[in-house]
C-alpha positions in Angstrom: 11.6 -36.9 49.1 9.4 -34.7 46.9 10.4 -32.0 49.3 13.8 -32.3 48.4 13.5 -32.2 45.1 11.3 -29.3 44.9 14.1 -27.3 46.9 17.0 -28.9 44.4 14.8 -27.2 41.3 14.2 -23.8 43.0 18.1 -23.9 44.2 18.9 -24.3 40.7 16.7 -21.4 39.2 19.2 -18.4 38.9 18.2 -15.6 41.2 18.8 -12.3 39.2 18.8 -9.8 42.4 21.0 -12.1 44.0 23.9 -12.3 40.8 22.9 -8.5 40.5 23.9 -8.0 43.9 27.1 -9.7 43.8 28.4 -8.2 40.9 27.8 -5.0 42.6 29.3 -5.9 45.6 32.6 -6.7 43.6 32.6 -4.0 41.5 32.7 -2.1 44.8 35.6 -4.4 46.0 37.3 -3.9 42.6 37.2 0.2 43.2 38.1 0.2 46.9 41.1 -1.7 46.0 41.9 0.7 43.4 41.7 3.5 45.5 44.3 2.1 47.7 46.5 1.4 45.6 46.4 4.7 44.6 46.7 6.5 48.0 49.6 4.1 48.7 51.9 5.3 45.8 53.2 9.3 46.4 53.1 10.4 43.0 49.2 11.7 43.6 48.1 14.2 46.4 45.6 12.2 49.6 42.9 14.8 48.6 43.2 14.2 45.3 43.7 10.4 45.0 40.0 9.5 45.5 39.1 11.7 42.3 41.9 10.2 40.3 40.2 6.4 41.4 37.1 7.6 40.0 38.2 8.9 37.0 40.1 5.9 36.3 37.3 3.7 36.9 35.1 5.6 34.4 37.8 5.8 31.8 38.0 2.0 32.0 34.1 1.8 32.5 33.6 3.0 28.9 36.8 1.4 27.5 35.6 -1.5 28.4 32.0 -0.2 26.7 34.1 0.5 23.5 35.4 -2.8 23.2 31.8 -4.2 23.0 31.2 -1.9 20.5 33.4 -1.5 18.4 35.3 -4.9 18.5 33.0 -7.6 19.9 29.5 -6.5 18.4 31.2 -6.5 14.8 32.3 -9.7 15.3 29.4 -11.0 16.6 27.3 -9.7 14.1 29.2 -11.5 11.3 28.9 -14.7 13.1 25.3 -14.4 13.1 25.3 -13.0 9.2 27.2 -16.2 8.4 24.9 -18.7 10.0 21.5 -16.8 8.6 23.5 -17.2 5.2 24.0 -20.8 5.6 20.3 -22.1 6.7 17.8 -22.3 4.8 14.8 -20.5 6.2 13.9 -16.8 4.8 13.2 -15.4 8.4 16.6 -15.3 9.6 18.0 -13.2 6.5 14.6 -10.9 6.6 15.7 -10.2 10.4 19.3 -9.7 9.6 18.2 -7.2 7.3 15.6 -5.7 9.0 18.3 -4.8 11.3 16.9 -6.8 14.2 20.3 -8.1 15.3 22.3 -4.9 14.7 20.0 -3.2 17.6 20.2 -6.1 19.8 24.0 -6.4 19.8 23.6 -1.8 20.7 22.5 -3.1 23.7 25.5 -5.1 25.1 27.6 -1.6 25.9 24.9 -0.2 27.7 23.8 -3.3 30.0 27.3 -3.6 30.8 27.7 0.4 32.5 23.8 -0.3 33.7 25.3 -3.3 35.4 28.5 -2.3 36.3 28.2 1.4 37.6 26.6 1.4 40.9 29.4 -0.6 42.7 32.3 1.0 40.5 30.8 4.1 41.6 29.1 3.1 45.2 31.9 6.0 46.6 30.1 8.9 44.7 26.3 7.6 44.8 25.3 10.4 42.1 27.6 9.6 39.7 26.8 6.5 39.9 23.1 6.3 39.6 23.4 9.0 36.4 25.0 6.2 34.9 22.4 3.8 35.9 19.6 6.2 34.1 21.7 6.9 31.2 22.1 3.4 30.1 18.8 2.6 31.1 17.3 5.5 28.8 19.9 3.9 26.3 18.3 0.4 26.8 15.0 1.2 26.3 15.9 3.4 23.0 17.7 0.3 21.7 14.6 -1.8 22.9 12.1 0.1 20.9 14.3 0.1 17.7 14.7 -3.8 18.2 11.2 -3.9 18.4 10.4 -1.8 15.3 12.9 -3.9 13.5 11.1 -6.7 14.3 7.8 -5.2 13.4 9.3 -4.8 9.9 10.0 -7.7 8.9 7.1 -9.6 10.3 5.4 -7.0 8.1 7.8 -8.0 4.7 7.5 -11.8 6.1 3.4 -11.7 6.0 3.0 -9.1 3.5 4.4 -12.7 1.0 1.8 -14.7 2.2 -2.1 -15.1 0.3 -3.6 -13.7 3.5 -1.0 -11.1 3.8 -1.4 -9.6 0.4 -5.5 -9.4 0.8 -4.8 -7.7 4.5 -3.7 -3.9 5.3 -0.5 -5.4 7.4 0.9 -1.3 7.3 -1.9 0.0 9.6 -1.2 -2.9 12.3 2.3 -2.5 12.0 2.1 1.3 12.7 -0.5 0.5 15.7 1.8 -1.5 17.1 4.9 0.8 16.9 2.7 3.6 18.4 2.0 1.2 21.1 5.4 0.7 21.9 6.3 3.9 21.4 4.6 5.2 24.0 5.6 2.4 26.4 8.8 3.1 25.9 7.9 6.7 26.5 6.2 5.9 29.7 9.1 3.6 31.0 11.7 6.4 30.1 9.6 9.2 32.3 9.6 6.7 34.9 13.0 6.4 35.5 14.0 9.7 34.6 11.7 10.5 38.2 12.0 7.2 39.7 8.7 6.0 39.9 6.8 3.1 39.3 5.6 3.1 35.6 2.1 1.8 37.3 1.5 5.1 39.3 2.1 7.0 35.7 -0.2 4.6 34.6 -2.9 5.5 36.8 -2.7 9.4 36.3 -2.8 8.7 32.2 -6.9 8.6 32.8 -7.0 12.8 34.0 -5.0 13.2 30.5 -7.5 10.9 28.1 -9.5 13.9 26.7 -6.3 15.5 25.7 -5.1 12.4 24.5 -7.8 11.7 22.5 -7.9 15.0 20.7 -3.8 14.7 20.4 -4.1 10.5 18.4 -7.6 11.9 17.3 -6.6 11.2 13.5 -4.7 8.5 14.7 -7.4 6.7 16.1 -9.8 7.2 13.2 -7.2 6.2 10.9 -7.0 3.1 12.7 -10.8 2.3 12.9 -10.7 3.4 8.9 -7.5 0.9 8.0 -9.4 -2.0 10.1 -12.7 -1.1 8.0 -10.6 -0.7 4.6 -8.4 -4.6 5.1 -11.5 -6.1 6.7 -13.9 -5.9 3.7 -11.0 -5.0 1.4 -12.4 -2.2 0.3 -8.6 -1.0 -1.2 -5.3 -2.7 -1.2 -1.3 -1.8 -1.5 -1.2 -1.7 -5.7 -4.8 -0.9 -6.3 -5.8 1.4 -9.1 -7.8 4.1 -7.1 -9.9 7.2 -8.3 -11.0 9.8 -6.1 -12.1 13.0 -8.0 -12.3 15.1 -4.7 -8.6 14.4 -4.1 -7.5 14.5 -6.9 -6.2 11.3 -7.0 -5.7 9.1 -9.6 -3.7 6.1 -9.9 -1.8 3.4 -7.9 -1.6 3.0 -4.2 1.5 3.2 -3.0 1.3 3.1 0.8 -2.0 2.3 3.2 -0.7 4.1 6.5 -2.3 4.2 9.9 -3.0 8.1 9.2 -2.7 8.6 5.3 -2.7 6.6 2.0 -0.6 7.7 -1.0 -1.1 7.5 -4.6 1.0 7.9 -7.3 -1.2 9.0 -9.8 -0.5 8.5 -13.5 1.6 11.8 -14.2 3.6 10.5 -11.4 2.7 12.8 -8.8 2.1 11.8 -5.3 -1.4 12.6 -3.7 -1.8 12.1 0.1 -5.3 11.1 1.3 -6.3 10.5 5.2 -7.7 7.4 5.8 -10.8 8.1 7.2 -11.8 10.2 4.4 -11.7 6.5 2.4 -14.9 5.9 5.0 -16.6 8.4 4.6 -15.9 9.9 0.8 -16.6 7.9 -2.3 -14.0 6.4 -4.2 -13.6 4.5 -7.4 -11.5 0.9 -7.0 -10.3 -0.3 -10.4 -9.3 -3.8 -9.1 -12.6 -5.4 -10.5 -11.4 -4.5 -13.6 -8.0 -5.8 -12.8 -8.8 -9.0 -11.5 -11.5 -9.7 -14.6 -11.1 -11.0 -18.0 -11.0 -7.1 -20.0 -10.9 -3.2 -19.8 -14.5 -1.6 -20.9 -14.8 0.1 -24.0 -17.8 2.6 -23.8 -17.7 5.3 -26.3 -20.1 6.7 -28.4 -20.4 7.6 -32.5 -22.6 10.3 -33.3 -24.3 10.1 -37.1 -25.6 13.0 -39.2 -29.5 12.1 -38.5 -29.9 13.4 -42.6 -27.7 10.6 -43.5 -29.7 8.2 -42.6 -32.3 6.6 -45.3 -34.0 3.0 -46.1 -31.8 0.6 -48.7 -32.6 0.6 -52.3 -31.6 -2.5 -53.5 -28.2 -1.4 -55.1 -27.1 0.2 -51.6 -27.8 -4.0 -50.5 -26.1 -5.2 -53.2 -23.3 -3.1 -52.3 -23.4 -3.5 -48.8 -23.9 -7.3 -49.3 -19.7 -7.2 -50.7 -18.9 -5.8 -47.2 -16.8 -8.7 -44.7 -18.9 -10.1 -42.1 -21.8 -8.9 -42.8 -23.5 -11.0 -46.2 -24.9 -13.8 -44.2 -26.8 -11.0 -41.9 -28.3 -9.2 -44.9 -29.6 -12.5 -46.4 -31.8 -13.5 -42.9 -32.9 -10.1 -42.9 -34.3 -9.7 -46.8 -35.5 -13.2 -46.3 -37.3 -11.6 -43.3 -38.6 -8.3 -45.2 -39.6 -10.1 -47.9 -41.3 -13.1 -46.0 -43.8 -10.0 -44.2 -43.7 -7.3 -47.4 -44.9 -10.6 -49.6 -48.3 -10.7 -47.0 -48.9 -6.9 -48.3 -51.1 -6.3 -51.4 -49.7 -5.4 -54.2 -50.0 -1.2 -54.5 -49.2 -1.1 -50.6 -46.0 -3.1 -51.6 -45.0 -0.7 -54.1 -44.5 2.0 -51.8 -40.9 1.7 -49.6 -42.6 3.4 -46.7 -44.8 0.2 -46.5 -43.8 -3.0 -44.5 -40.4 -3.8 -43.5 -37.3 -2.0 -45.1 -33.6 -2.2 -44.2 -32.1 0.9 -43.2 -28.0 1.9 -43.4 -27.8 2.6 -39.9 -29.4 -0.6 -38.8 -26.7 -2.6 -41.5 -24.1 -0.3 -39.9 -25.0 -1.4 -36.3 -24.9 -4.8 -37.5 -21.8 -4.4 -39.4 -20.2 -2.7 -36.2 -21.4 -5.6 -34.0 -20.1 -8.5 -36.8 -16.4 -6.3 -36.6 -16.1 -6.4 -32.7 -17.1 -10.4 -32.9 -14.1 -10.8 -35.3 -12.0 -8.9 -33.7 -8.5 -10.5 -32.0 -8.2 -8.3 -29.2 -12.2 -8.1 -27.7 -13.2 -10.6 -25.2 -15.9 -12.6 -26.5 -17.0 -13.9 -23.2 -18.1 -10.6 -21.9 -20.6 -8.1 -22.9 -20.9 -6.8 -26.5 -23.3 -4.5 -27.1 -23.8 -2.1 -30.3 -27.0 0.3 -28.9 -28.8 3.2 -30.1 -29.3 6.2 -27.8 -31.5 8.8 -27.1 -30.7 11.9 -29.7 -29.8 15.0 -28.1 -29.6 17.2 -31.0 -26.4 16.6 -32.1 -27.2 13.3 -34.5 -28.0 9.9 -33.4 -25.8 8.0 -30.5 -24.6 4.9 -31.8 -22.8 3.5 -28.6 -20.3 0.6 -29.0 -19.7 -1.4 -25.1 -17.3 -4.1 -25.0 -14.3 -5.3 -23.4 -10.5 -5.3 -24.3 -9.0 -8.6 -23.7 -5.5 -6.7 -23.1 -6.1 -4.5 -19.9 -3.0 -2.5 -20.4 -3.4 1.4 -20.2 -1.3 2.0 -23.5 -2.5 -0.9 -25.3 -5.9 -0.8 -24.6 -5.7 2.8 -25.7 -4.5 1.8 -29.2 -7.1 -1.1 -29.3 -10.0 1.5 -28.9 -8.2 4.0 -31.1 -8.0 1.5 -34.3 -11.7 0.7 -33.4 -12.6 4.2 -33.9 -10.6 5.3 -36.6 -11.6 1.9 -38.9 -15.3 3.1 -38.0 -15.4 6.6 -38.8 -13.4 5.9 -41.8 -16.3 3.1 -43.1 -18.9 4.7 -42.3 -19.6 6.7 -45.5 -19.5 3.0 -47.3 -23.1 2.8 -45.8 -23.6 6.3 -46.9 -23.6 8.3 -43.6 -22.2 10.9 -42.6 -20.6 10.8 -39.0 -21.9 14.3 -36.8 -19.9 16.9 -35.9 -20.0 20.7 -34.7 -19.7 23.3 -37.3 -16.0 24.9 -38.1 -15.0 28.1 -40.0 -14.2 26.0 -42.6 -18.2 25.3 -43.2 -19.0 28.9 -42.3 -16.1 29.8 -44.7 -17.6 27.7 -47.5 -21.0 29.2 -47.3 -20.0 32.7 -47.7 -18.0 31.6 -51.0 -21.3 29.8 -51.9 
């Protein structure tokens, strides 16, 4: 019994050499009979009445090819358009646009001459098998599009996803289209010599030094987009800054060879991949991803400017905003440790602790940014001094914009500067700057 049934399930297995072989055998029927119909009628010569057969056949071999394409694929195609339309999964519409359908229906002309023409054409054996290799070359062209289509929209599927949007999905992609890309290249050599792909195969190791200099950039771009999407060193819509390309601005494109960038004067720079390995470059996602922009710019003060508080300067500066509750901890302060001095030490300013108008002006700076709507509180705010240089005293303001666009930030550290500079003679200092002609000018009229 259980040999029975084992034969009833391998009977009903369809057996594709066999149904190959049948249609060719009628095919061949099909032509022989149109042959002699032809030689029976008087109208064409005996010598020429095979010819005539065969171009008859071949007109009504690619007739019938026409049909499929230009009649039946349209139609099908707009059945398949209709139902992706009406379900509701994504997938289907990302392949219909893709174009993964359009290239598989390309391929029902040429299986039909592939299938069709050795028994149509069994009389004239070379005619025939062009046909074969034609269609087959035709196949495997249509195969490899399908396949790229396919490739595409897995990529625009994925590229949606949490995981897809952290992950170089371009690189793979392109790997992958290489790889079938040069199956397809190996099957078509093969058939064009009629050979077993295998044996071309097996002769691909004399050629892998030549191979390897010819995909040299390919392969290191590959290793490099692994490297880059593995510890997502750069993504698709990074901000990226690389000085010895160049390049500054927005990824556009992470490719298995090159990476664009349209940089901010919209230009495009093109970068190899493997030079994001081994050169340095400057990811601004951080700041992206993070709670402000960094403000980190310096004022410079007139180092003559600068001078302790008399106590009408404090009484002055004590009618500034933000900064009267400072000035009264820090006279309580002086005057808690001056009050420990005796009396003709205290008399003298240089004695003790004094106040000066650039340490009220740091503190004023400091009490502006705290109040001000568009800095983030809950990152670092720091008003420093730095190191002269000889061209007055570094007074260096670091913060953080809360807005982190490029125009508006801009105009946030603009008004910063310009409400600065234009206060800063309240505490009776003069901000730095180089000499013009206008100074040399006025000291030759002096």
């Amino acid at each position: 019994m259980a040999t029975e049934d084992t034969s009833t399930s391998e009977s009903a297995l369809p057996d594709i050499p066999a149904i190959n072989g049948k249609l060719e055998t009628q095919t061949s029927y099909l032509a022989s009979k149109l042959t002699t119909w032809i030689e029976s009628h008087e109208w064409v010569p005996n010598q020429l009445s095979h010819t005539v057969a065969i171009l008859i056949l071949l007109l009504g071999l690619f007739a019938a090819a026409s049909f499929l394409y230009f009649i039946c694929r349209p139609l099908i195609l707009k059945v398949v358009t209709r139902i992706a339309n009406e379900t509701a999964f994504k997938w289907d519409n990302e392949l219909l646009g893709r174009g993964v359908f359009r290239w598989l229906t390309h391929v029902l002309p040429g299986l039909l001459i592939f299938l069709a023409a050795p028994g149509l054409f069994s009389s004239v054996p070379w005619l025939g098998n062009l046909l074969r290799i034609t269609s087959s070359i035709y196949i495997l062209v249509t195969g490899y599009f399908v396949v790229d289509s396919i490739l595409n929209a897995l990529q625009s599927i994925f590229s949606r996803t949490p995981a897809g949007k952290r992950l170089n999905l371009a690189t793979f992609t392109q790997v992958a289209k290489l790889i079938a890309a040069l199956v397809c290249f190996i099957l078509g050599v093969a058939i064009l010599i009629g050979q077993s792909p295998l044996s071309l195969l097996g002769g691909l190791g004399v050629f892998a030094s030549i191979l390897m200099l010819v995909f040299k950039d390919v392969i290191l771009g590959f290793v490099a987009g692994i490297q880059l999407a593995s510890n997502r060193m750069l993504s698709q819509g990074d901000w990226l800054e690389m000085p010895s390309y160049n390049a500054d601005g927005d990824v556009l494109e992470i490719g298995l060879t090159t990476v664009k960038v349209q940089n901010w004067d919209k230009t495009i720079t093109t970068i190899p991949t493997c030079a994001l390995i081994s050169d340095s470059f400057k990811n601004w996602r951080g700041m992206s991803e993070s709670g402000g922009r960094r403000i980190k710019r310096n004022l410079l003060v007139d180092t003559n400017s600068i001078r302790l508080c008399a106590e009408e300067m404090l009484n002055r500066f004590q009618e500034i905003e933000h900064i009267s509750e400072y000035l009264d901890a820090k006279k309580a302060a002086v005057e808690k440790v001056n009050s420990r001095l005796a009396e003709n030490r205290r008399s003298n300013r240089v004695n003790g602790r004094r106040l000066t108008n650039l340490g009220t002006f740091r503190a004023y700076i400091e009490a502006f940014l705290r109040h001000h709507p568009d800095i983030n509180q809950e990152m670092t705010l720091i008003v420093r001094q730095l190191a002269p240089a000889g061209r007055g005293i570094p007074i260096e303001i670091y913060c953080f914009s809360s807005n982190k666009n490029w125009a508006a930030y801009e105009s946030i550290q603009a008004d910063i500067f310009d409400h600065l500079l234009a206060v800063a003679p309240e505490f009776d200092l003069r901000i730095f700057q180089e000499p013009t002609g206008l100074d040399f000018q006025g000291m030759v009229a002096e």
